[in-house]
C-alpha positions in Angstrom: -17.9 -94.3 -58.7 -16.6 -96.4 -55.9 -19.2 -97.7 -53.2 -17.5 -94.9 -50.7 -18.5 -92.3 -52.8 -21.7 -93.2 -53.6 -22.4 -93.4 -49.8 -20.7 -90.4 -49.3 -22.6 -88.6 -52.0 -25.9 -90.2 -50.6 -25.0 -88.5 -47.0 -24.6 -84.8 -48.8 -27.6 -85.2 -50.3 -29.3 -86.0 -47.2 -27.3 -83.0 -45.2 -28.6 -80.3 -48.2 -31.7 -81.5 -49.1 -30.7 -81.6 -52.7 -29.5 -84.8 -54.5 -25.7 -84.3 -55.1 -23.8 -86.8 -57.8 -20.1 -85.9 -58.1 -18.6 -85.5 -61.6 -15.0 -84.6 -60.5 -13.4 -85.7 -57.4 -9.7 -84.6 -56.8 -6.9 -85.0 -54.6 -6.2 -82.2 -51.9 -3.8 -81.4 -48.8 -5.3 -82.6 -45.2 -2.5 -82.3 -43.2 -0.3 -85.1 -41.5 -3.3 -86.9 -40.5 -6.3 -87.4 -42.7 -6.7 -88.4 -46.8 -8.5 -84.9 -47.9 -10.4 -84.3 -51.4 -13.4 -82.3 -53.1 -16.4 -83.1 -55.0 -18.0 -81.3 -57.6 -21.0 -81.8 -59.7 -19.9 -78.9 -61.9 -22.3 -76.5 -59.8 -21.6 -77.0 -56.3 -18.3 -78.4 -54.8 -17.4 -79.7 -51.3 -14.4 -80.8 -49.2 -14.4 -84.1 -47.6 -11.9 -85.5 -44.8 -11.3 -89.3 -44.0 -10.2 -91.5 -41.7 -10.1 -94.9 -40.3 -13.5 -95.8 -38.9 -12.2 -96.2 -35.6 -11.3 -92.0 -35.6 -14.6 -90.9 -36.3 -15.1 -88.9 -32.8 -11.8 -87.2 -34.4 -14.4 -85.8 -37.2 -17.1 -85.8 -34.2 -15.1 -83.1 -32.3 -13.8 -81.2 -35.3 -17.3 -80.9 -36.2 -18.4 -79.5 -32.9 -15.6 -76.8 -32.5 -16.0 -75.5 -36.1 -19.7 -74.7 -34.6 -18.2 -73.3 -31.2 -15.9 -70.8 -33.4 -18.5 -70.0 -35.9 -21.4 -69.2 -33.1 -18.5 -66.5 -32.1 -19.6 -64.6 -35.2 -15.9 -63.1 -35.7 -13.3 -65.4 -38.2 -15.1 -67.0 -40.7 -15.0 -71.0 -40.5 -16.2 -73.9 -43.0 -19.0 -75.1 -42.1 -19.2 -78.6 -41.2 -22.3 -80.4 -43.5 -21.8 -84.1 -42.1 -19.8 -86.8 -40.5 -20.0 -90.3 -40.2 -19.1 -94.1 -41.4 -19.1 -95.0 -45.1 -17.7 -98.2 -46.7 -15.4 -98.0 -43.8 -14.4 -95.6 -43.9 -15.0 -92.1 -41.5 -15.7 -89.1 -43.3 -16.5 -85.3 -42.6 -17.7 -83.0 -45.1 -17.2 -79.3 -45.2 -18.2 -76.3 -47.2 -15.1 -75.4 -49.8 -14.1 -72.4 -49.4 -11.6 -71.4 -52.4 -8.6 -70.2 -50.3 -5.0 -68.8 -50.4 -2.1 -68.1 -48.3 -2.1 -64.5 -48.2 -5.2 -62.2 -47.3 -6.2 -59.4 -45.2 -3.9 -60.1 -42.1 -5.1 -57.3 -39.8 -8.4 -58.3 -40.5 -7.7 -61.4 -38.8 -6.2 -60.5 -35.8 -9.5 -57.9 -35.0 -11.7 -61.2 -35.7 -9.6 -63.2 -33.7 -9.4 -60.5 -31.2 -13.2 -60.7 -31.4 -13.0 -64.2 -31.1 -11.4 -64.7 -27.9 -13.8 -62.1 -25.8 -16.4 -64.8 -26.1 -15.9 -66.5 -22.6 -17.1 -69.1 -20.7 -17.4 -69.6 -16.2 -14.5 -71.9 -16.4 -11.6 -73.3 -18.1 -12.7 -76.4 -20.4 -15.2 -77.6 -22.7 -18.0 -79.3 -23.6 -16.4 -82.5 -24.5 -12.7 -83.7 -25.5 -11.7 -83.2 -28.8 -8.3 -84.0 -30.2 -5.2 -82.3 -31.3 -3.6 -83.4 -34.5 -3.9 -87.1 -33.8 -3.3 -87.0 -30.2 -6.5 -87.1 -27.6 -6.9 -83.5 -25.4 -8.4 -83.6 -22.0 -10.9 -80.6 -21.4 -12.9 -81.6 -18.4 -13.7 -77.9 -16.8 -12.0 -76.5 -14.0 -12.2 -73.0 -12.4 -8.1 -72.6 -11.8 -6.3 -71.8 -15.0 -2.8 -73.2 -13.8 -4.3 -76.5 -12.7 -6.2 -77.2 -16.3 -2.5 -76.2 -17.7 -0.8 -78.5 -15.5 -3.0 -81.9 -15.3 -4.6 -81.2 -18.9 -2.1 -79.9 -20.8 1.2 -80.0 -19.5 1.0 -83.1 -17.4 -0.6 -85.5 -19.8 1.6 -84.7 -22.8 4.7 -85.7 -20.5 3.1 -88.9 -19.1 2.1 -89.8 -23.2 6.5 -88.7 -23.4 7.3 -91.4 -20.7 5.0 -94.3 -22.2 6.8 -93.0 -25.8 10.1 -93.8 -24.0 11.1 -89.7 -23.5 12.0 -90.2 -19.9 15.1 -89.1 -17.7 16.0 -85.2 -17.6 12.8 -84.4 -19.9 10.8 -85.7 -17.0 12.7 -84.8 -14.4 12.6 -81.3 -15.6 8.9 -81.6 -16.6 8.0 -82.3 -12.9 10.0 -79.2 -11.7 8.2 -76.6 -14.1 5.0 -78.2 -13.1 5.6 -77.6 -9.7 6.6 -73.9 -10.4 3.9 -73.1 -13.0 2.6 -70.2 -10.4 5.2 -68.5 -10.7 4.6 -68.0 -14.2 1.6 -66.2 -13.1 2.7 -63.7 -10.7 0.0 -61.0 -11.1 -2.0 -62.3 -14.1 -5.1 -63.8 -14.1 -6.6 -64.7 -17.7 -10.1 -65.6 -18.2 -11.6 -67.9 -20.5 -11.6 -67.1 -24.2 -13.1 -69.8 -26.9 -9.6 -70.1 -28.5 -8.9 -72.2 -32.4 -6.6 -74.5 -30.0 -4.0 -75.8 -33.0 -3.9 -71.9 -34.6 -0.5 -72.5 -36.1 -0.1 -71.3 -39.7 -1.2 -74.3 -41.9 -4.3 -73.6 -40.1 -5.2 -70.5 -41.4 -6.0 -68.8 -45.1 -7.6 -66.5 -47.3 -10.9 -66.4 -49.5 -8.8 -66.1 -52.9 -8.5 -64.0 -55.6 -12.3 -62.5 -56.8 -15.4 -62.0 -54.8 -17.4 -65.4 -54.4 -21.1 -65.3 -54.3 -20.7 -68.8 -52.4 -23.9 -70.6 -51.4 -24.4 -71.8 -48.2 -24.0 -75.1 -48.6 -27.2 -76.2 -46.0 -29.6 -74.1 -47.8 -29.6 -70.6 -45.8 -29.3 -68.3 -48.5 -26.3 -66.3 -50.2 -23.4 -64.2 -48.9 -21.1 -62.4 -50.7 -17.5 -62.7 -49.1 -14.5 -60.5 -50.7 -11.2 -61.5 -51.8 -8.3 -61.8 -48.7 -11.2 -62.3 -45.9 -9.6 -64.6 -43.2 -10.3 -68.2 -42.5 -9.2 -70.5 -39.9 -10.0 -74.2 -39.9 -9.0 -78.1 -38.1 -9.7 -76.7 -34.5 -8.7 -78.1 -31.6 -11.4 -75.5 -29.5 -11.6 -75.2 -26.0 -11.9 -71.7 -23.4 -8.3 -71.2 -22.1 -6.3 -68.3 -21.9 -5.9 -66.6 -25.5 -2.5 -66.3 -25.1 -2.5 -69.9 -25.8 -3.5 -68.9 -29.7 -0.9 -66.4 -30.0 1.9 -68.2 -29.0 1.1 -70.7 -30.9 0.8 -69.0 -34.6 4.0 -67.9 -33.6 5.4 -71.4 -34.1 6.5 -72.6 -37.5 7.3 -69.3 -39.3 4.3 -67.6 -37.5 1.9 -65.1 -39.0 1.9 -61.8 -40.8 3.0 -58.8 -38.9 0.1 -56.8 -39.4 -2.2 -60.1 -37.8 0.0 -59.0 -34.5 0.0 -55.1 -34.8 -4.0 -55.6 -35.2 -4.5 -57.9 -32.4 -2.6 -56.1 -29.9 -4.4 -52.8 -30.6 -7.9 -54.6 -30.2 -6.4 -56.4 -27.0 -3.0 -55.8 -25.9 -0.9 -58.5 -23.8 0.4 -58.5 -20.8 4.2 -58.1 -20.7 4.6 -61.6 -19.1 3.4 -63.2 -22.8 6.9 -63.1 -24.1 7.9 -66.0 -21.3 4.6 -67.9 -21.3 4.2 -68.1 -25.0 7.2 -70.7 -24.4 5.3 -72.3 -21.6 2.2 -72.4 -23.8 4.2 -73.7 -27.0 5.8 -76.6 -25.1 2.9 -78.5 -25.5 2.8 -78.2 -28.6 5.9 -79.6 -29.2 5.4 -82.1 -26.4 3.1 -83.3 -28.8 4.9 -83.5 -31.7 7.7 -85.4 -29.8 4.9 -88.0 -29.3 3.5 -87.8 -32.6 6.4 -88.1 -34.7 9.3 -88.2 -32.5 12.6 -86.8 -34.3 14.3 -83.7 -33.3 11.1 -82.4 -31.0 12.2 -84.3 -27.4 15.5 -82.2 -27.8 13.3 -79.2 -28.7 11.3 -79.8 -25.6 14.2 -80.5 -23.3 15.8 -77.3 -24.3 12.5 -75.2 -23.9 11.9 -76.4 -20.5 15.5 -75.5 -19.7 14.8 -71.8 -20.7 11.8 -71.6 -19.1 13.5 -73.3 -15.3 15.9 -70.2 -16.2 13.5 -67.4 -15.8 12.7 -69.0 -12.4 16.1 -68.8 -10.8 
């Protein structure tokens, strides 16, 4: 067992109040951005995230949202057991949840429904948090547009200039930032505690059998069936929920029935199917910055569209 582990074990230990030596440690998906694994001591088994030590507050605010969403009491979460520093190396540990990609889709768009009637007096949160590897703003403010614009909107296209995206990207950047009102013309969202990166990687399914799965801190037993909805790596915040819609529509999007059921337990407001481009342009703002490629052309060509709906 390497000295990480060892530490790392040491920390769950300290976290469940029940000594914890791994027998099997293996190899998992964590995204673009992290080294992800699980430990097992052939009773209990957790999932563990790492980092540089320098990212920790990454783990810091992934910790903190995953409590934001599950003090919502509506689509089940992980549970974050601990973060911290060991041999190096920064760490957060999470329940594991056994999951799959396909589940009880309507299910998850009540929950998240749920989710995002859970408000807040202003648009914001508690702290900044990050999304994928890129920091996010969320200082509060009371005017919707203006979070969108200097928060969202503005500092993804000032992190585009330093990246060397500049000329009509900007040029039209500016423009639909000085326009954004008009995207707004008789719709006034309030804040709803939204996931904040809710694209479909982001999302699964308790798999196939029923798991009596112990909480992991010591709070008893809860059965949770097979297909039950999970959503995980938040970037939280309040904002306006169409933010999380538009985004699981990027990527290949969601199951049909997540939509049918979401829009009976809240329907949109017509003007979604225009701002769900607004609200998916940071996004891939942020992918341009992230891992340049294709996405700059992606964003040019979404801010065109969106300039068109103004003329």
């Amino acid at each position: 067992m390497s000295a990480f582990e060892r530490e790392l074990a040491t920390a769950i230990g300290r976290a469940t109040g029940e000594a914890f030596v791994p027998r099997v440690t293996r190899a998992m998906r964590g995204g673009d951005i992290c080294e992800a694994f699980t430990l097992s001591d052939g009773t209990r088994a957790f999932f563990a995230k790492t980092q540089p030590a320098s990212r920790l507050d990454l783990f810091e605010a992934e910790a903190a949202g995953l409590a934001e969403l599950a003090a919502a009491h509506a689509v089940r979460v992980p549970q974050a057991l601990c973060h911290g520093v060991a041999a190096g190396q920064a760490y957060l540990v999470l329940e594991y949840l056994p999951l799959q990609p396909h589940g009880d889709a309507a299910q998850l768009g009540r929950q998240l429904a749920q989710q995002h009637r859970v408000g807040a007096p202003r648009f914001g949160w508690a702290r900044d948090n990050w999304i994928g590897a890129t920091p996010q703003p969320n200082a509060w403010r009371d005017d919707w547009i203006d979070f969108w614009r200097a928060q969202r909107l503005g500092f993804q296209l000032r992190l585009a200039a330093e990246n060397g995206h500049g000329g009509a990207l900007q040029r039209d950047g500016e423009t639909l930032m000085a326009r954004l009102d008009e995207f707004f013309s008789g719709y006034h969202p309030a804040p709803s505690l939204l996931h904040g990166d809710l694209w479909g990687g982001n999302h699964g399914y308790l798999a196939d059998g029923t798991y009596d799965l112990s909480c992991p801190l010591g709070h008893g037993k809860s059965e949770y069936p097979c297909g039950m909805p999970v959503i995980f790596d938040p970037a939280a915040y309040f904002g306006d929920r169409e933010c999380d819609l538009a985004m699981s529509e990027l990527f290949g999007g969601f199951a049909p029935d997540f939509y049918a059921a979401y829009r009976e337990a809240w329907p949109l407001d017509v003007g979604y199917a225009v701002r769900k481009t607004l609200y998916n342009l940071y996004h891939i703002l942020n992918h341009a910055n992230l891992f340049g490629g294709g996405y700059a052309a992606q964003a040019q060509r979404m801010l065109a569209q969106l300039l068109a709906e103004l003329r």
